[in-house]
N, C-alpha and C positions, 0 to 999 in steps of 0.2 A: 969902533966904539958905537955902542948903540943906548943910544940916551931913553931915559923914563922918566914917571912921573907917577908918585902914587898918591890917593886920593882917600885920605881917612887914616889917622894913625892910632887906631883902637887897636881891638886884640888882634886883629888879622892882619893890618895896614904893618902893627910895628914886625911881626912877626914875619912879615914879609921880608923887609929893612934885614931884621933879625939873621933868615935863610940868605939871605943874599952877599952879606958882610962875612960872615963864617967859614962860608961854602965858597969863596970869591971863584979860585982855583979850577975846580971840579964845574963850575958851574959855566965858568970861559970856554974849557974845554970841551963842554956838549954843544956851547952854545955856537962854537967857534969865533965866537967875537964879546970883547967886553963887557960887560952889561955896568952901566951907569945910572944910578938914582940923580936924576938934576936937580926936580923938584919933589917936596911935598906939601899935600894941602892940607890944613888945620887951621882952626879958631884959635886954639890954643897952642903955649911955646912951650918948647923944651928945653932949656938952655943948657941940659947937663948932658946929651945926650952927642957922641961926636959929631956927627951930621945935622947939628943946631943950624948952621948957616943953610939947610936946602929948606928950608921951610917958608913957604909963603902961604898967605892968606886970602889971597886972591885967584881965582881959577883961571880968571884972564891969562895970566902969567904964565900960566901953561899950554893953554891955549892957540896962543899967539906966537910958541918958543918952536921955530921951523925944526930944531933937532931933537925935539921929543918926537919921537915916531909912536909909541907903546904909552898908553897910559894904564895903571892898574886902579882899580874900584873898588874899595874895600870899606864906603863908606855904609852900607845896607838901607833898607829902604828904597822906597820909590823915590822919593825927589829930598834932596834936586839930584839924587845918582842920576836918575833916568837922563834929566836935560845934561847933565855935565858930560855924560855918554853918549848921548844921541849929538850931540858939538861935537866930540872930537872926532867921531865917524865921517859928520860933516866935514871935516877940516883936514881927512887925512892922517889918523892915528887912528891908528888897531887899541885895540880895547879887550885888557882880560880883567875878569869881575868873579867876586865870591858870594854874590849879592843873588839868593835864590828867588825872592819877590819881585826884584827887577826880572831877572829871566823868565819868568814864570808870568810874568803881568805883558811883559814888552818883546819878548822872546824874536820871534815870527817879525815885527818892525826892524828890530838892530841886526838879527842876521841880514833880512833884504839890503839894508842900508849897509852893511860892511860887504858885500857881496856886489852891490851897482857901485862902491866908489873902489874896488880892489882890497879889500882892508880884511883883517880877521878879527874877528869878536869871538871870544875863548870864554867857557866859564864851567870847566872839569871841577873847581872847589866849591860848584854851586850843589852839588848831588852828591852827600857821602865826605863831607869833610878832607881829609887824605887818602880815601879810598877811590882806587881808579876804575872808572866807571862812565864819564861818559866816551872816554876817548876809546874805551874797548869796544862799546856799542857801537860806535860812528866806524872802525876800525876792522879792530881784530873781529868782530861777529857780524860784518859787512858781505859775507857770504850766504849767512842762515838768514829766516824770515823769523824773525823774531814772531813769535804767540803770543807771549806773556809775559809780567816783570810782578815781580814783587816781594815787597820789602818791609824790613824794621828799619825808619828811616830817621827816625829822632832818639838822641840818645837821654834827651832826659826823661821821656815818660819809657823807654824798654829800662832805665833806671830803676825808677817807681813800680812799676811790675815787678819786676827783677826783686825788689826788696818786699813784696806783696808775695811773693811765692816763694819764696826759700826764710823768712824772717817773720811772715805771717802779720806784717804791718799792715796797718789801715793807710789807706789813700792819701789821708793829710797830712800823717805821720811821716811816711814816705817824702811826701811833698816837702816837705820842711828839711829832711835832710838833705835831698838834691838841692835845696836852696840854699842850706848852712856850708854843703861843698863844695859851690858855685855850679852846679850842674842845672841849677833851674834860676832864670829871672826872678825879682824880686813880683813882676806879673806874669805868673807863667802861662798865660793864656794860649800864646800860641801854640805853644808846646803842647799842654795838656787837652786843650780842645782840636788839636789836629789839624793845623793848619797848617805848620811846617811840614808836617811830612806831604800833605797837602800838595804844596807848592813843588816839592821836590819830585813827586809821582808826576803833577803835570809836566814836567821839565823831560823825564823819562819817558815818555809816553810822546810826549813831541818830538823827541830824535827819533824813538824807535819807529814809529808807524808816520811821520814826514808831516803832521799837521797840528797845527797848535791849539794847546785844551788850555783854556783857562780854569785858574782855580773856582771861581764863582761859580763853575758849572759843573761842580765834582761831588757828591755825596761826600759829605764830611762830618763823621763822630770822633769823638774825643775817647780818654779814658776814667772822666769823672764820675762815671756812675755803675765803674767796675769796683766790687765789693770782694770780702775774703770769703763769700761764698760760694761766689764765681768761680773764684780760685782752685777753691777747695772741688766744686761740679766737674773743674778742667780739669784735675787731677788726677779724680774716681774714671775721669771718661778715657783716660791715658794719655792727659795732652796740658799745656800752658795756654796762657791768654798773650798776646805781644797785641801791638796797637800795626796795625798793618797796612802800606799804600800798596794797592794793585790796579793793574790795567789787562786786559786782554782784547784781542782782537777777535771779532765775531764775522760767522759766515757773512752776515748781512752789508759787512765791512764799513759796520758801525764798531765802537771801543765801550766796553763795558770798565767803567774805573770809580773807586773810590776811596775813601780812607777809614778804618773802622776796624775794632777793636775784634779780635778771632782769637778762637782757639786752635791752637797748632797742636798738629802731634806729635809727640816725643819722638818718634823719626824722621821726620822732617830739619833740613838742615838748620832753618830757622830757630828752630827749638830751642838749639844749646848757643845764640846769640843772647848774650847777659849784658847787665850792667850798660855802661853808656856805648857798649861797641854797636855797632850797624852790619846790616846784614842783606845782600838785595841779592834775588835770584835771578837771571834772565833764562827763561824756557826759547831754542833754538831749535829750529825742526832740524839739523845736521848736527849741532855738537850737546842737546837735549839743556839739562841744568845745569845752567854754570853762575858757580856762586863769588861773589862778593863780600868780603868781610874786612873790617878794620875796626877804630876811631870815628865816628861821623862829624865831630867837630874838635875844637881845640883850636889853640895859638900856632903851633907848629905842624901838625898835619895839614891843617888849611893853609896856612901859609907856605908849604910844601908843593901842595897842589896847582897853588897860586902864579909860585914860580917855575912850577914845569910848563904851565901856558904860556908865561913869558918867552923862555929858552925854544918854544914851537913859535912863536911871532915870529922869536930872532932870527930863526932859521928859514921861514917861509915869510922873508919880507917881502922878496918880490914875485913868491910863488904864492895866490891866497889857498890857504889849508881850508879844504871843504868841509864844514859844517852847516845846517842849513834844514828847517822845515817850511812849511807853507802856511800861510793864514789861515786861522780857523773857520769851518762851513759850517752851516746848518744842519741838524740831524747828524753828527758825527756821532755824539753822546749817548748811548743808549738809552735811553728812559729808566730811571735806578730800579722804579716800581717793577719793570719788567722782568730785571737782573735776576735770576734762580741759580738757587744757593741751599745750601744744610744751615740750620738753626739750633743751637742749644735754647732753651730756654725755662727759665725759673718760674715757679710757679707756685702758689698755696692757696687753699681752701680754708673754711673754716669746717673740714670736715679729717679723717686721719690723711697720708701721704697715699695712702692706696686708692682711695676714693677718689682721692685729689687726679691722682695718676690716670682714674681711670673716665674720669671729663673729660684730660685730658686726648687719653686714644679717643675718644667719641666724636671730637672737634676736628681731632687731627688726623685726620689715616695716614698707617704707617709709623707714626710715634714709638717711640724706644725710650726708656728707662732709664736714668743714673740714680745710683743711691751713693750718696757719700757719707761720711762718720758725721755723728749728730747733728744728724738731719729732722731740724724743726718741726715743730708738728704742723698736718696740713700741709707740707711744704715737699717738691719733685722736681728733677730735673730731666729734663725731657729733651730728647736731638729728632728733629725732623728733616725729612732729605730732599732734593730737588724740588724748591718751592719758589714762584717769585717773593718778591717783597707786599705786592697787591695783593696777592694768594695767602700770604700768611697772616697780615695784617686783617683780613677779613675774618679769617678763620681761630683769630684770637678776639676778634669782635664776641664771635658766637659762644666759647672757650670764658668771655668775662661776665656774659648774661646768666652765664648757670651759676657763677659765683666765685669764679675761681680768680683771682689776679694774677698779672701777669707783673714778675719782679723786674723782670732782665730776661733781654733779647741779644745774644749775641751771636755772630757769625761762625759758622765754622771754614776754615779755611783749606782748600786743596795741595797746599803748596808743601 
């Protein structure tokens, strides 16, 4: 019998409960041995629910309970997850969490610490909802040298797109319906300013290449200030807009990463990743693209996820399952300014679209042309190729002095 303890009974916490009661069976049998819920933590009761009597309110209590070995974290947030996790590592409990800002903030501490006391800290539900992903990368593609990752890693803003390119919705439009079908917070900030996929790229990017990136130090765009003209530009150019986390590893064995809104091209596996599903590629020098696709979040995919970490604790209690990167260095991060990349970018004059266009090549060598259907007057779209971020930025300096404004800058992406 192996005793737990789960820590948050919201949508992932009950949904855990949920997979574990259901599955009893199936789940003994992988696991080779019991699995027991002893405690849960909450503020609040449940009296209707049959497992009313495992609830406690006090963390002590699990803490202190020598036959909880596994405790599961499903409350989000930094604290008190962090301290409630960081104790039981202390104390001799393995630790799996769904909690992507805890890993993503504290990552590189709680593996050292599950690692000097013999312990496993798991958190496969932290990347990709039910989609398996970090355990393939630690794993099964533990042969290749990973290049590169990246991904559509939030499902509520590839929603919001999703609904911006096939329904021709505006931004807030969109927004309002991911929110009326529970797909978006009542503040969708994270979401939508890119935080969350955010934290998830850093999370991928420190297994794959062994050193921890915090999010603070990630170029981070949203999709607030992608419009239906974007849309319409992405179209003409033979491609879509998704909001995209990537990293790649550079000769200099610095990590170029960040999160930012691209246009994808219709062949691109990414592409045809819609609505709230997730999509994350990983480029291998031996087995090349190998894609990833599901659900990125929910009640029961995550809590899925949640509980195949558990059943690898069960099974590796007294073997610890290696997972594991290294504290973050100085100059890991490439300089974003430096990063060179292809550009779409919108643009109008108060003169016709030709004229406008043609500032345009003057500013920009190399510049190439999109026309899309009722294209405003004075108004171009324009893709530039292998530029930095300094490089362009300057050269739309020069590009706004003749008169021309710049609407929107967006990324074009390789993947």
């Amino acid at each position: 019998m192996a005793d737990i303890a789960v820590l948050g009974h919201g949508v992932v916490g009950s949904g855990v409960l949920e997979v574990l009661l259901t599955h009893t069976q199936s789940i003994t049998r992988r696991a080779k041995e019991e699995i027991r819920v002893k405690h849960i933590l909450d503020l609040r009761e449940f009296p209707e629910l049959p497992y009313a009597g495992s609830f406690t309110k006090d963390f002590k209590v699990i803490l202190e309970d020598p036959e909880v070995t596994i405790v599961v974290e499903c409350m989000g947030g930094l604290e008190p997850a962090y301290t409630f996790v960081r104790k039981c590592l202390e104390n001799g409990k393995s630790v799996v969490t769904s909690n992507k800002e805890l890993v993503a903030a504290k990552g590189a501490e709680l593996l050292a610490l599950a690692q000097k006391n013999n312990l496993n800290f798991l958190f496969e539900a932290s990347v990709g909802g039910g989609i398996p992903i970090i355990r393939p990368i630690s794993q099964c593609l533990a042969a290749n040298e990973v290049g590169e990752i990246a991904g559509i890693l939030n499902g509520t803003t590839n929603f919001i797109l999703t609904k911006m390119i096939r329904e021709h919705m505006g931004f807030e439009e969109a927004l309002k319906l991911a929110q009326e079908l529970g797909y978006a917070e009542r503040d969708p900030s994270a979401d939508v300013e890119g935080a969350d996929a955010c934290r998830k790229i850093c999370i991928l990017a420190s297994l794959a290449f062994g050193t921890h990136v915090y999010p603070e130090e990630v170029h981070t765009e949203g999709i607030t200030k992608i419009t239906l003209e974007d849309v319409a530009y992405a179209d003409a150019w033979g491609g879509v807009i998704k909001l995209i986390g990537q990293v790649s590893m550079l000769e200099n064995g610095h990590i170029a990463i960040m999160v930012a809104p691209m246009l994808i091209s219709r062949e691109s596996q990414l592409a045809n990743v819609d609505d709230v599903f997730n999509g994350i590629v990983v480029r291998g020098d031996a087995t090349g693209d190998v894609m990833f696709y599901g659900k990125g979040a929910g009640k029961l995919p995550t809590a899925s996820a949640v509980v195949a970490d558990v059943i690898d604790c069960v099974k590796h209690m007294k073997a610890r399952k290696y997972l594991f990167w290294e504290e973050a260095r100085p100059d890991y991060i490439e300089p974003f300014e430096s990063i060179k990349g292809d550009f779409f970018l919108r643009i109008q004059g108060d003169c016709s679209s030709d004229e406008t266009f043609a500032k345009a090549a003057e500013a920009l060598p190399g510049a190439a042309r999109i026309v899309r259907r009722e294209e405003a007057k004075g108004e171009a779209g324009v893709t530039v190729e292998n530029i930095s971020e300094a490089g362009i930025r300057e050269r739309l300096l020069r590009l706004e002095e003749s008169g021309v404004r710049v609407l929107d800058r967006i990324r074009i992406s390789d993947f």
